[in-house]
MIGUGU-525966 format. One record per residue (C-alpha): residue number from 1; chain; x, y, z. Coordinates in nm, 2 decimals, always signed. Layout:
rec dolum->NUM | bati->A | xx->X | yy->Y | zz->Z $
...
***
This chain:
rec dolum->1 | bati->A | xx->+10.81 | yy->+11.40 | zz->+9.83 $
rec dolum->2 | bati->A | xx->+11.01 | yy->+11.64 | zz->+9.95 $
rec dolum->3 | bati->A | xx->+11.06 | yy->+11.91 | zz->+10.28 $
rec dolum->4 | bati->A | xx->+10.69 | yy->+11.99 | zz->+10.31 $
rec dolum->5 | bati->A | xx->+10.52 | yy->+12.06 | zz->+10.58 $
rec dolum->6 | bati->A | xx->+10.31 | yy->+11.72 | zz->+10.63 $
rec dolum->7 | bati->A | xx->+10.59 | yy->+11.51 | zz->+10.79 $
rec dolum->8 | bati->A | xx->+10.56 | yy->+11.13 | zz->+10.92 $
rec dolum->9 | bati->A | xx->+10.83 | yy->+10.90 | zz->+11.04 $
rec dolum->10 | bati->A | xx->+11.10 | yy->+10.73 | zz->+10.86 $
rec dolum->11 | bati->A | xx->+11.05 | yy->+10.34 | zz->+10.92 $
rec dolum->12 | bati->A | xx->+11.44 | yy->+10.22 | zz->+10.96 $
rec dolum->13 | bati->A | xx->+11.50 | yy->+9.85 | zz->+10.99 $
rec dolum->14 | bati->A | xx->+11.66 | yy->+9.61 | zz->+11.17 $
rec dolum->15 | bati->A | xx->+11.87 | yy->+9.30 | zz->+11.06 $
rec dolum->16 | bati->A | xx->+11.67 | yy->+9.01 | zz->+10.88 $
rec dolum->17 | bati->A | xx->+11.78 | yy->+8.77 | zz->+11.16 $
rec dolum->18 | bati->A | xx->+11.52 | yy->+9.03 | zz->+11.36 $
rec dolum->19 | bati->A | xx->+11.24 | yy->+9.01 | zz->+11.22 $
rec dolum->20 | bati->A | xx->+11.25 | yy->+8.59 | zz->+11.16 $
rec dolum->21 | bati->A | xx->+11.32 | yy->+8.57 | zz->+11.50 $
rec dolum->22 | bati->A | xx->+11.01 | yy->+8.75 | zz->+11.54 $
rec dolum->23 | bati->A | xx->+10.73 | yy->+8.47 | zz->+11.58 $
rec dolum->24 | bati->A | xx->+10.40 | yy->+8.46 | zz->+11.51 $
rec dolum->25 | bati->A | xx->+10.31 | yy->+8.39 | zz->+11.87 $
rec dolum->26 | bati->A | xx->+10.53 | yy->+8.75 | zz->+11.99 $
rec dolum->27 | bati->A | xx->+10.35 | yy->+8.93 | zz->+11.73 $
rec dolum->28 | bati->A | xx->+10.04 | yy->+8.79 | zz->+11.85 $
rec dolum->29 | bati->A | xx->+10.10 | yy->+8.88 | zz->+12.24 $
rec dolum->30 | bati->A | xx->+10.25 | yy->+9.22 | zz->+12.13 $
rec dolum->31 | bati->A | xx->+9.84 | yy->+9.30 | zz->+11.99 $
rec dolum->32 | bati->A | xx->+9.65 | yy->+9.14 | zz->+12.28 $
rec dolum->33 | bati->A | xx->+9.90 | yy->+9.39 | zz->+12.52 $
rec dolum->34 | bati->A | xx->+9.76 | yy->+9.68 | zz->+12.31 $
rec dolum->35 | bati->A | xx->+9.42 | yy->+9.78 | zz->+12.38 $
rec dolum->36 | bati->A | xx->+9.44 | yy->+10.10 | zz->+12.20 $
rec dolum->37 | bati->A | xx->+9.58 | yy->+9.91 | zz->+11.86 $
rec dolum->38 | bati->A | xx->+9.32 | yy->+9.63 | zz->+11.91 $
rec dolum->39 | bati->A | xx->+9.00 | yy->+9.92 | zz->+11.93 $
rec dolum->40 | bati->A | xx->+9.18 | yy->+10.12 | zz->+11.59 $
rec dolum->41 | bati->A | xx->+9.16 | yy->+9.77 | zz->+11.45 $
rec dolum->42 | bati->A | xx->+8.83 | yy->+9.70 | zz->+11.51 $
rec dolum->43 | bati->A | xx->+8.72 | yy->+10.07 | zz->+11.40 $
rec dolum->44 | bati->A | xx->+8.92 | yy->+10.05 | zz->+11.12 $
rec dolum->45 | bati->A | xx->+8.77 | yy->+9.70 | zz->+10.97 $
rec dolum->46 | bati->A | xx->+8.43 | yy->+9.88 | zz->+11.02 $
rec dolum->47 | bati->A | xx->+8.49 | yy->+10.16 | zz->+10.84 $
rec dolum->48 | bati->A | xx->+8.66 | yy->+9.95 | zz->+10.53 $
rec dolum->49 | bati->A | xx->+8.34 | yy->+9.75 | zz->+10.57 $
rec dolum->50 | bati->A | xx->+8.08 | yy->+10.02 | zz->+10.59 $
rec dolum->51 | bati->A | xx->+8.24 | yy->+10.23 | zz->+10.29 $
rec dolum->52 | bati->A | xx->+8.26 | yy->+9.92 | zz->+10.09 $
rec dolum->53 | bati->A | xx->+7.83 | yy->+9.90 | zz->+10.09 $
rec dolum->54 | bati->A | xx->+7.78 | yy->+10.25 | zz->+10.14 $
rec dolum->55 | bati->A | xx->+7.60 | yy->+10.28 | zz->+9.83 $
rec dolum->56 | bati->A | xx->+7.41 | yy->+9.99 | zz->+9.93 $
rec dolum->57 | bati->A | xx->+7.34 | yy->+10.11 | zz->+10.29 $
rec dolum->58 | bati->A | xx->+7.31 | yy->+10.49 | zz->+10.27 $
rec dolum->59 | bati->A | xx->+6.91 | yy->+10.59 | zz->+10.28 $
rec dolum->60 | bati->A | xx->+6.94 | yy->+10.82 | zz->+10.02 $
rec dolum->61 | bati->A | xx->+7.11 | yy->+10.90 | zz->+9.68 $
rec dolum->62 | bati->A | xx->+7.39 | yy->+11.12 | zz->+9.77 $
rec dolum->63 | bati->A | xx->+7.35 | yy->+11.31 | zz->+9.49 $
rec dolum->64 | bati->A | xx->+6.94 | yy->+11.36 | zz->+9.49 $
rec dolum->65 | bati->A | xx->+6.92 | yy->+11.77 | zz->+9.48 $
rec dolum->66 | bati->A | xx->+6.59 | yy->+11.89 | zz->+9.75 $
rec dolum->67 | bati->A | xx->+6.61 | yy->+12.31 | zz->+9.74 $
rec dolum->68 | bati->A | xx->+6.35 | yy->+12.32 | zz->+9.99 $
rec dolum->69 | bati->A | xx->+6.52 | yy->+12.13 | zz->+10.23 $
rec dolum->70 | bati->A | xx->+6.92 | yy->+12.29 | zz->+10.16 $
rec dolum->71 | bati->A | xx->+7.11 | yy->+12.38 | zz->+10.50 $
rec dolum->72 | bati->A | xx->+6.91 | yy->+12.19 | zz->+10.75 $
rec dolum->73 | bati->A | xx->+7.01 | yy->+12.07 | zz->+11.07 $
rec dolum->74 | bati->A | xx->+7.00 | yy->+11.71 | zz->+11.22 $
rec dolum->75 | bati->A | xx->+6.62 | yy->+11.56 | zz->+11.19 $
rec dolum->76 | bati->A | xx->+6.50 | yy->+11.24 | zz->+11.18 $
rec dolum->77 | bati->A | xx->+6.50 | yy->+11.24 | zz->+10.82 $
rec dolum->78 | bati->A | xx->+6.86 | yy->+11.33 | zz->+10.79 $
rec dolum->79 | bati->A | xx->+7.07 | yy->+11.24 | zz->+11.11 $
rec dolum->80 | bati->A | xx->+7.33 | yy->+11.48 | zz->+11.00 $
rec dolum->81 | bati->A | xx->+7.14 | yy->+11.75 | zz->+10.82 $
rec dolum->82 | bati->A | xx->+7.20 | yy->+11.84 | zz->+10.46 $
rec dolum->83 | bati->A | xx->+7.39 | yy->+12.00 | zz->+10.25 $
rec dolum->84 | bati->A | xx->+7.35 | yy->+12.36 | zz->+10.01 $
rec dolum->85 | bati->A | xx->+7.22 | yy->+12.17 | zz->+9.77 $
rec dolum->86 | bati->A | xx->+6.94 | yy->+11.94 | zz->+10.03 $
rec dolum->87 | bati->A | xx->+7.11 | yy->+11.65 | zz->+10.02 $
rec dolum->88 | bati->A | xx->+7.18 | yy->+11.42 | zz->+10.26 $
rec dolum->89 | bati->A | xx->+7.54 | yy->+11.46 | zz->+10.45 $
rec dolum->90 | bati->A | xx->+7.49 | yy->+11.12 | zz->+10.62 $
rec dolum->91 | bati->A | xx->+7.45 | yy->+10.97 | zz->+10.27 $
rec dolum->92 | bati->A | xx->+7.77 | yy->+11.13 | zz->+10.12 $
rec dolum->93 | bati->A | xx->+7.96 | yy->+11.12 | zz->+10.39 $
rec dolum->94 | bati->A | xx->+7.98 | yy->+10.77 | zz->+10.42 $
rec dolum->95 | bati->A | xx->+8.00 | yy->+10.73 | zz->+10.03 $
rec dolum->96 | bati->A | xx->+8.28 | yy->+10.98 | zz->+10.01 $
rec dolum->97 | bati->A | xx->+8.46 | yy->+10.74 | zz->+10.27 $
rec dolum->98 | bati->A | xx->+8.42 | yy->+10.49 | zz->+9.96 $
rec dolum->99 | bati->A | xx->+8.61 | yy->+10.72 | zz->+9.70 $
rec dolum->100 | bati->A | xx->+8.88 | yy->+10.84 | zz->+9.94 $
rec dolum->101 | bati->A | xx->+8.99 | yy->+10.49 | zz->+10.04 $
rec dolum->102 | bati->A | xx->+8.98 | yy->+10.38 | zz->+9.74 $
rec dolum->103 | bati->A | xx->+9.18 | yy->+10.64 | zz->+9.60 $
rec dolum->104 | bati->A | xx->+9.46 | yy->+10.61 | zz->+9.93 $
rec dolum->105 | bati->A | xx->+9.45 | yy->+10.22 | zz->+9.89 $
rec dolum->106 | bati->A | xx->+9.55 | yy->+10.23 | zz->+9.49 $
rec dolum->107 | bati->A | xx->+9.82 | yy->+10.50 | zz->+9.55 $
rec dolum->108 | bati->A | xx->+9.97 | yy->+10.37 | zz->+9.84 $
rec dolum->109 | bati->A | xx->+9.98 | yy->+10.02 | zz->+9.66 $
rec dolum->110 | bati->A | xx->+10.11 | yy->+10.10 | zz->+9.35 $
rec dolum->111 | bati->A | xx->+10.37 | yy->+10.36 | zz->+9.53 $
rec dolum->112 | bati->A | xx->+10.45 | yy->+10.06 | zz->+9.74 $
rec dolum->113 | bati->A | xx->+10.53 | yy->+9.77 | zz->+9.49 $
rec dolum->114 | bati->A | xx->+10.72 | yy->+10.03 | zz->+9.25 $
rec dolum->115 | bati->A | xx->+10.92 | yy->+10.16 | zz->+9.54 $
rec dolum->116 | bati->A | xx->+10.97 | yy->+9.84 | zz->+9.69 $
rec dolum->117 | bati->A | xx->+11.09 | yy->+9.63 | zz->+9.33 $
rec dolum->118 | bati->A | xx->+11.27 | yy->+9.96 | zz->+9.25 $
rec dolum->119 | bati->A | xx->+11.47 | yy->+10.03 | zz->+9.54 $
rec dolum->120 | bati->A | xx->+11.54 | yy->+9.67 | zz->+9.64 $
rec dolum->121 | bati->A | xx->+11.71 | yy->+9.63 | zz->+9.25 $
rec dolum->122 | bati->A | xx->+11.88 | yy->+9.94 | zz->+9.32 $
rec dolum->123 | bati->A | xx->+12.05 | yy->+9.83 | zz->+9.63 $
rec dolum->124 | bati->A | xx->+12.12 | yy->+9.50 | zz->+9.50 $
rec dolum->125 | bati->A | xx->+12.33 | yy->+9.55 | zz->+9.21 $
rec dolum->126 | bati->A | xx->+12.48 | yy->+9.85 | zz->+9.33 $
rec dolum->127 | bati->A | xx->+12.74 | yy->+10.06 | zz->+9.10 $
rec dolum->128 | bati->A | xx->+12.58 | yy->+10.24 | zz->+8.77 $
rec dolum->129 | bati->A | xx->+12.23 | yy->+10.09 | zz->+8.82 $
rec dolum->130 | bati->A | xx->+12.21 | yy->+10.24 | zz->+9.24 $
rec dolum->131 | bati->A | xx->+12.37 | yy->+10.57 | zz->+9.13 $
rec dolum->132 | bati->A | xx->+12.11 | yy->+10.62 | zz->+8.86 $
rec dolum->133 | bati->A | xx->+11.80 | yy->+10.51 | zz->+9.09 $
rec dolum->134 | bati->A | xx->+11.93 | yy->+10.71 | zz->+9.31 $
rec dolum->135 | bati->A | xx->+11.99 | yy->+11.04 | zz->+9.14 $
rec dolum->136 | bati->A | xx->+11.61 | yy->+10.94 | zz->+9.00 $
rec dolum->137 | bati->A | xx->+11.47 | yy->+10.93 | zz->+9.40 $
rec dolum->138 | bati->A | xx->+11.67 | yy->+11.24 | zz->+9.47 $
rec dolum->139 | bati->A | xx->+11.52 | yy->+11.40 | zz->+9.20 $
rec dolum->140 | bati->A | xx->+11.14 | yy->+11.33 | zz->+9.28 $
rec dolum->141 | bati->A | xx->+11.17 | yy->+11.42 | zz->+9.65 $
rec dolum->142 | bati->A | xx->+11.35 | yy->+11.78 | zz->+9.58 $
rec dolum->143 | bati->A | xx->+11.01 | yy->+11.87 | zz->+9.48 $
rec dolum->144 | bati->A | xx->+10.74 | yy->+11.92 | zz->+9.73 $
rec dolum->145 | bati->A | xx->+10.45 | yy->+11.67 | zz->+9.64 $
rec dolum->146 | bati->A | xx->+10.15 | yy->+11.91 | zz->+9.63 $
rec dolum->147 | bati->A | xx->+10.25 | yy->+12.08 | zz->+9.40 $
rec dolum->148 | bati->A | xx->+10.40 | yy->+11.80 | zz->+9.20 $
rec dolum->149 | bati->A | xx->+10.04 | yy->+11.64 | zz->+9.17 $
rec dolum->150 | bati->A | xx->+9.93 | yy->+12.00 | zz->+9.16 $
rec dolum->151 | bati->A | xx->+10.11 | yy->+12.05 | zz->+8.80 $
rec dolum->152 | bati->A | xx->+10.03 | yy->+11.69 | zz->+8.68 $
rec dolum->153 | bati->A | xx->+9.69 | yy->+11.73 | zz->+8.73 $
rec dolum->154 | bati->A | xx->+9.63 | yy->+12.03 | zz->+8.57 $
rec dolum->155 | bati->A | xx->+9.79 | yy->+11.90 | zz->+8.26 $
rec dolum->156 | bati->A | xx->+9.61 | yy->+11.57 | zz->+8.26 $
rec dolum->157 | bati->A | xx->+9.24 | yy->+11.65 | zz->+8.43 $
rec dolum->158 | bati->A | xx->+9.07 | yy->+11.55 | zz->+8.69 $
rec dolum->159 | bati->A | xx->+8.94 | yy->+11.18 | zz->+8.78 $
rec dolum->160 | bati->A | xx->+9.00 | yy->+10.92 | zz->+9.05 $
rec dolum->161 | bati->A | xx->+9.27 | yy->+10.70 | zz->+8.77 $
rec dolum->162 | bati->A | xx->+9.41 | yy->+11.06 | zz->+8.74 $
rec dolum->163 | bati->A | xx->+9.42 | yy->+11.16 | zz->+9.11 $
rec dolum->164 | bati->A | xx->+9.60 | yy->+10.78 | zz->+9.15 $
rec dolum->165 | bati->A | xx->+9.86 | yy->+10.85 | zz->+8.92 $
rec dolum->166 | bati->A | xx->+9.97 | yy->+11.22 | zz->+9.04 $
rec dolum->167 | bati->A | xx->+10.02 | yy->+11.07 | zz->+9.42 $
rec dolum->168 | bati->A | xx->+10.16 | yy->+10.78 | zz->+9.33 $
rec dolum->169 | bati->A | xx->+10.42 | yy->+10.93 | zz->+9.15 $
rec dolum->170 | bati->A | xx->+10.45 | yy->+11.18 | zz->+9.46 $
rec dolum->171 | bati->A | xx->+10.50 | yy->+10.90 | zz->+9.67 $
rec dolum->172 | bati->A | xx->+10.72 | yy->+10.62 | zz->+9.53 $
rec dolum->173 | bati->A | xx->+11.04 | yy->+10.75 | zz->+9.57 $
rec dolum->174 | bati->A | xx->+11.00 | yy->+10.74 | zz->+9.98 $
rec dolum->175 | bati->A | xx->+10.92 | yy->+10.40 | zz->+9.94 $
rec dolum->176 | bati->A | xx->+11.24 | yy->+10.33 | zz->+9.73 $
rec dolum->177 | bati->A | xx->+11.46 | yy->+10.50 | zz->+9.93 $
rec dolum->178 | bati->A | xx->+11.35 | yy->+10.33 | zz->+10.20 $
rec dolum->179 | bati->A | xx->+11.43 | yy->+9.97 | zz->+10.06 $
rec dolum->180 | bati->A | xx->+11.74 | yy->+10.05 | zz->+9.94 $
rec dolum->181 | bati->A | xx->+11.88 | yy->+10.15 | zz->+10.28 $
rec dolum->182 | bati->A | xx->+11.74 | yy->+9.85 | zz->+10.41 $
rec dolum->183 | bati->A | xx->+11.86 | yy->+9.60 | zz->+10.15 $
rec dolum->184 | bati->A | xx->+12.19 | yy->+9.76 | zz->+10.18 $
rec dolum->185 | bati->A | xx->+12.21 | yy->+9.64 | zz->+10.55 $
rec dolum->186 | bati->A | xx->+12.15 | yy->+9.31 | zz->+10.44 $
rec dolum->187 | bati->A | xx->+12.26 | yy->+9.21 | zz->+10.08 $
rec dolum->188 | bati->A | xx->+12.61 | yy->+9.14 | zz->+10.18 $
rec dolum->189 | bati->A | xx->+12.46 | yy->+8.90 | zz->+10.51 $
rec dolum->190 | bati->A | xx->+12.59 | yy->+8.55 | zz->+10.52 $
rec dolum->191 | bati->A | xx->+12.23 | yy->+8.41 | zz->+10.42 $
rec dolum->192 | bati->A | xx->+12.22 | yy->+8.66 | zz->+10.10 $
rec dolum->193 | bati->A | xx->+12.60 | yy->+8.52 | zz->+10.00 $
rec dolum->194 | bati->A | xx->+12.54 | yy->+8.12 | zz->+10.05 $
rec dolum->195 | bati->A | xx->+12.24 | yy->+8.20 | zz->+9.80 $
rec dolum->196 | bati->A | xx->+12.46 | yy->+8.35 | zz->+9.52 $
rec dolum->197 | bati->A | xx->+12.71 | yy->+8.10 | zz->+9.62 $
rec dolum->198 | bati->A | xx->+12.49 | yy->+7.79 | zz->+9.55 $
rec dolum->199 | bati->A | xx->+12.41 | yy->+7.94 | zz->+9.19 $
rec dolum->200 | bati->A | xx->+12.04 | yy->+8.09 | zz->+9.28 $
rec dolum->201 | bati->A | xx->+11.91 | yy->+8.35 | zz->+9.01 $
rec dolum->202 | bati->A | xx->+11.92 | yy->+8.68 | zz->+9.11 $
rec dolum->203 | bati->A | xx->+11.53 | yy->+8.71 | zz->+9.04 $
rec dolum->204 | bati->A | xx->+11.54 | yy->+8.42 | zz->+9.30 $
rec dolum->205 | bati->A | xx->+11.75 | yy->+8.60 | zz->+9.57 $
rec dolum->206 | bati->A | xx->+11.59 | yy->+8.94 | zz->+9.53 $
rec dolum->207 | bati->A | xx->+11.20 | yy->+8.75 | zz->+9.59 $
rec dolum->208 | bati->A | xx->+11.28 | yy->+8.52 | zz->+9.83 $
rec dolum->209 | bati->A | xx->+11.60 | yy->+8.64 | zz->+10.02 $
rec dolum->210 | bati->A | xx->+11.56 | yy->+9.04 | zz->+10.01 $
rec dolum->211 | bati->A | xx->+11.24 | yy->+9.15 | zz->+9.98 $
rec dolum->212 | bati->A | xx->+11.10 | yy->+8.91 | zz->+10.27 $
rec dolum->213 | bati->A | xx->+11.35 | yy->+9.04 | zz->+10.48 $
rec dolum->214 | bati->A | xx->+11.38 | yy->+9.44 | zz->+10.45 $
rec dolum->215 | bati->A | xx->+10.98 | yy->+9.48 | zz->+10.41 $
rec dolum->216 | bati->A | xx->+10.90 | yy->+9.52 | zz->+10.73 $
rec dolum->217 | bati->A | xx->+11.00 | yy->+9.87 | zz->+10.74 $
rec dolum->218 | bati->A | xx->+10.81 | yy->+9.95 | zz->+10.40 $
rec dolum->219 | bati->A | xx->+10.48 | yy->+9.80 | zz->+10.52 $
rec dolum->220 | bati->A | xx->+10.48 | yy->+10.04 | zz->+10.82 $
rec dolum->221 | bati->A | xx->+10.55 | yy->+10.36 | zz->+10.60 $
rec dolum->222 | bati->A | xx->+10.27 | yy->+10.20 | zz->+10.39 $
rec dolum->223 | bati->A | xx->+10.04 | yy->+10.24 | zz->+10.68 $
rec dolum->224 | bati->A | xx->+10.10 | yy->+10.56 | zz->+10.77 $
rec dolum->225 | bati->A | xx->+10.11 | yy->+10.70 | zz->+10.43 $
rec dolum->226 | bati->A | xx->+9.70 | yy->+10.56 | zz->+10.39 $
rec dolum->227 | bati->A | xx->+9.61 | yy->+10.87 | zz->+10.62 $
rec dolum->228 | bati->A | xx->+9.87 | yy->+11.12 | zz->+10.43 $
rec dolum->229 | bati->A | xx->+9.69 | yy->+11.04 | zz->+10.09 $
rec dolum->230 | bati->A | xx->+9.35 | yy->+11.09 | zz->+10.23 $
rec dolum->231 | bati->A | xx->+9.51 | yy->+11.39 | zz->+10.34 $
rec dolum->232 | bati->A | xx->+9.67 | yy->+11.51 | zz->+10.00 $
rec dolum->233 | bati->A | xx->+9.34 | yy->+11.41 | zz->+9.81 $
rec dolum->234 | bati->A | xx->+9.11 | yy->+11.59 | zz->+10.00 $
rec dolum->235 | bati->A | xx->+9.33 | yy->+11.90 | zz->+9.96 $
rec dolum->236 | bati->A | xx->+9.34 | yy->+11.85 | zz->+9.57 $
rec dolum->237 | bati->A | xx->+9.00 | yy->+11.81 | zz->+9.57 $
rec dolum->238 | bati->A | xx->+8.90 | yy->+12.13 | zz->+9.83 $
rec dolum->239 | bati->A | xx->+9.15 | yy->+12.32 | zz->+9.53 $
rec dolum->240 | bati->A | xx->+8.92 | yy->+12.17 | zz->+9.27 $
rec dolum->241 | bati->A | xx->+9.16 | yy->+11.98 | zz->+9.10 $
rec dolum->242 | bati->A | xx->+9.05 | yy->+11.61 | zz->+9.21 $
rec dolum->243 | bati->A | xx->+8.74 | yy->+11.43 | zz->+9.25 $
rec dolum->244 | bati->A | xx->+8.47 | yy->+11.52 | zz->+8.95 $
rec dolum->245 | bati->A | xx->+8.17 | yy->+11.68 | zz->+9.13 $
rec dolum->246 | bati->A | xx->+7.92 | yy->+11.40 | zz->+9.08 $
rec dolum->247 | bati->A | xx->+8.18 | yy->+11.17 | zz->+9.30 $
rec dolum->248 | bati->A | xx->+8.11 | yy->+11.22 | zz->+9.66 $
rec dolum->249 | bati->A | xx->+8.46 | yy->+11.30 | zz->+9.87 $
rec dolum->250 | bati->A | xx->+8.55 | yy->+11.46 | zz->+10.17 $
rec dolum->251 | bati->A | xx->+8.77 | yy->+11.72 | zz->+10.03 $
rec dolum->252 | bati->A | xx->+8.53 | yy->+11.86 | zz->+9.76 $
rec dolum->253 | bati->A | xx->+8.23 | yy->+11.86 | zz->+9.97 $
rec dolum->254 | bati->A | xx->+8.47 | yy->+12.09 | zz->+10.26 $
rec dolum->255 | bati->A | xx->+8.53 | yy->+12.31 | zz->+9.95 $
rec dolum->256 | bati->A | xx->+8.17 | yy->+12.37 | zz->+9.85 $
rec dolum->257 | bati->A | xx->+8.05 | yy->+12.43 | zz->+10.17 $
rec dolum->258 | bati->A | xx->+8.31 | yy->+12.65 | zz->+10.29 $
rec dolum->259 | bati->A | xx->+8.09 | yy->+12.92 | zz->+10.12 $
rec dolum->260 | bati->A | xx->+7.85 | yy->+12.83 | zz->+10.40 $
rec dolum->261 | bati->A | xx->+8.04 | yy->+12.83 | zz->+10.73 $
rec dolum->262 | bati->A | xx->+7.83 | yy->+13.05 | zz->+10.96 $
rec dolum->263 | bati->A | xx->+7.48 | yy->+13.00 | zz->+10.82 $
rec dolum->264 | bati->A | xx->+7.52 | yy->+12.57 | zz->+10.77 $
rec dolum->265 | bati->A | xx->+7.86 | yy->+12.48 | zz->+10.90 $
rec dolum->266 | bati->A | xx->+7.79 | yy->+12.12 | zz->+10.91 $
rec dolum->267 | bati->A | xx->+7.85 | yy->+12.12 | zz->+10.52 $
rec dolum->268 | bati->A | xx->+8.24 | yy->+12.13 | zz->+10.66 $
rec dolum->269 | bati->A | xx->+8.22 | yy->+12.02 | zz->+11.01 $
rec dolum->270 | bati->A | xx->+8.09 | yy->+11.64 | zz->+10.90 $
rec dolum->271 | bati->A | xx->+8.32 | yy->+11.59 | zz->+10.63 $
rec dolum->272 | bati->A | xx->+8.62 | yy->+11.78 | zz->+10.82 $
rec dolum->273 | bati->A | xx->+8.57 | yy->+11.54 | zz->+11.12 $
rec dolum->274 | bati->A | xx->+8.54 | yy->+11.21 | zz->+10.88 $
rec dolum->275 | bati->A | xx->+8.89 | yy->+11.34 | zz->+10.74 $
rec dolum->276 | bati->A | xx->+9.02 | yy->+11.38 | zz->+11.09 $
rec dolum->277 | bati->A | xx->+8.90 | yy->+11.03 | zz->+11.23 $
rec dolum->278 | bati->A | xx->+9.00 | yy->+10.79 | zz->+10.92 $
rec dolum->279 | bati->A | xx->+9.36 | yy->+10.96 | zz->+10.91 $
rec dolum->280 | bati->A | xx->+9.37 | yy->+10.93 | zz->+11.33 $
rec dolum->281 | bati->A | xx->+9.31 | yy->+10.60 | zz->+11.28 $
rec dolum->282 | bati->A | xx->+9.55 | yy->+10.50 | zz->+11.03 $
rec dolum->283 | bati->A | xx->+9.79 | yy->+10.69 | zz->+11.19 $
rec dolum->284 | bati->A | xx->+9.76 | yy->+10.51 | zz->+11.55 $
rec dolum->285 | bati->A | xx->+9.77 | yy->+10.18 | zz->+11.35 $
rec dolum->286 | bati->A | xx->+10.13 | yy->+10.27 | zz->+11.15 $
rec dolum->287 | bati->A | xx->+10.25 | yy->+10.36 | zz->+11.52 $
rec dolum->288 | bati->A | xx->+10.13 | yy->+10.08 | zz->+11.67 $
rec dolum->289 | bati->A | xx->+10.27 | yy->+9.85 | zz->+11.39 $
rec dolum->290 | bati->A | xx->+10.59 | yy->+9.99 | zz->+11.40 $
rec dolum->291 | bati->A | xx->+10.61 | yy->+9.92 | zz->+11.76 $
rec dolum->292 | bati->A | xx->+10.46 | yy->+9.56 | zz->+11.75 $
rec dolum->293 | bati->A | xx->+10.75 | yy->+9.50 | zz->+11.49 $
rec dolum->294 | bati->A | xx->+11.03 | yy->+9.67 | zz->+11.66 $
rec dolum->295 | bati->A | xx->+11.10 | yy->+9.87 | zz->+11.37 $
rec dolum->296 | bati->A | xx->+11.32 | yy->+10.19 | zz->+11.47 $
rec dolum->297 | bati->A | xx->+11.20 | yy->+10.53 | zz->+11.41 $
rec dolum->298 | bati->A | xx->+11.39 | yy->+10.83 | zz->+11.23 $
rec dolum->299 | bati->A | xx->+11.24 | yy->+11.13 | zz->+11.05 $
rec dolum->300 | bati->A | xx->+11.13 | yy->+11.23 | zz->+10.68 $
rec dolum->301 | bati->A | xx->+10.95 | yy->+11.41 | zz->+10.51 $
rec dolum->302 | bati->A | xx->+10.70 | yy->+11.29 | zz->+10.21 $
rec dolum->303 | bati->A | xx->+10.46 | yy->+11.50 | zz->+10.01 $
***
């Protein structure tokens, strides 16, 4: 939300003549000249696919409890050893990538279309209704957004519904401020006044005219923000304030075996790494889409 220490770039856009000049045939060339974006694609798409069946896929229950076999290393039984508990790390690893993305995937949405429908109104009417938006925005990202989901969570409990709330609320306001700067610097364009001219609905203008135009921008702060929930959740959930514990998830399962670092420190490394990897990836593919659609680069700061 605020000036915190996780800080990804500010997505600002260009005119709407820019991006529907854009083709679908540059776009296309702009990918096939990017190796890099092309390979986080491709391992992207795998992981979505291999965390949707995980529970289908894994060999074991990620949850089934063996005491005689807690803290073991890599074997043929368990590729990736096991946790304090004996169970599989391979197994809840790749379940845990389930809950996390689904988590980052809800928030991000629902922080998206709110921010998007909110700031876009804002911009467009202008006068009382933009001041009180935003004095609203202002308001949300003066507070740093760990601790804002922090205090929510410990008044409403723990849970993934929960979890999606807190950051959502964290995170809109970025994504309305962001629209409204961008429908600023295009609501008064000659396209946006022939509209109100020819007696369209303002419901009308803001769907088809505004929105299609400034969301560029918004869809690339989207991207990146996928790897800064994973990020906030796993924290939330290494504070014990997230994930219940019979939910697999990356940051509760770095928590619980932090007590084990030097005797089994696989019970962090896997589930550290996993963390690392996914929010690499989404990373590389918010950088890469912002290049591919020429959107300009400035800095903020979201919690």
């Amino acid at each position: 939300m605020s000036e915190d220490a996780t800080a990804i770039p500010h997505i600002r856009g260009g005119t709407a003549s820019g991006y529907q000049d854009r083709s679908k045939n540059r776009i296309i060339q702009e990918i096939r000249s990017r190796p890099g974006f092309q390979l986080c694609l491709v391992l992207l798409g795998v992981l979505i696919v291999v965390a949707a069946l995980a529970p289908v896929i894994v060999p074991y229950n990620p949850n089934e409890t063996s005491l005689p076999h807690k803290n073991e290393g890599p074997s043929p039984e368990h590729i990736w050893g096991t946790d304090y508990l004996g169970r599989d790390l391979f197994s809840r690893t790749l379940c845990a990538a389930q809950t996390s993305l689904i988590i980052a995937f809800l928030t991000v949405g629902c922080a998206f279309a709110a921010g998007t429908v909110i700031g876009c109104i804002a911009a467009y009417y202008g006068g009382i209704v933009d001041e009180l938006v935003s004095r609203c925005i202002d308001l949300f990202l003066a507070f740093p957004g760990i601790i804002f989901s922090l205090a929510l969570l410990g008044l409403i409990g723990a849970g993934i519904l929960n979890m999606v709330l807190a950051l959502t609320l964290s995170q809109w306001a970025s994504f309305a401020r962001l629209m409204r700067g961008d429908v600023l610097a295009i609501r008064n364009l000659e396209y946006v006044q022939s509209a109100r001219t020819a007696g369209l609905p303002d419901r009308q203008i803001i769907l088809r005219h505004l929105i299609p135009n400034a969301i560029m921008p918004v869809l690339v702060l989207a991207t990146l923000d996928v790897g800064h929930v994973i990020l906030a959740t796993s924290g939330l959930s290494f504070l014990g304030l997230g994930i219940p514990p019979g939910i697999p998830e990356w940051g509760s399962m770095v928590g619980a075996g932090k007590e084990f670092l030097r005797t089994a420190p696989l019970n962090i490394i896997v589930p550290g790494l996993a963390i690392a990897v996914v929010v690499l990836l989404f990373n590389v593919l918010g950088e890469g889409l912002r290049d591919i659609l020429d959107v300009h680069k400035d800095q903020v700061n979201i919690a």
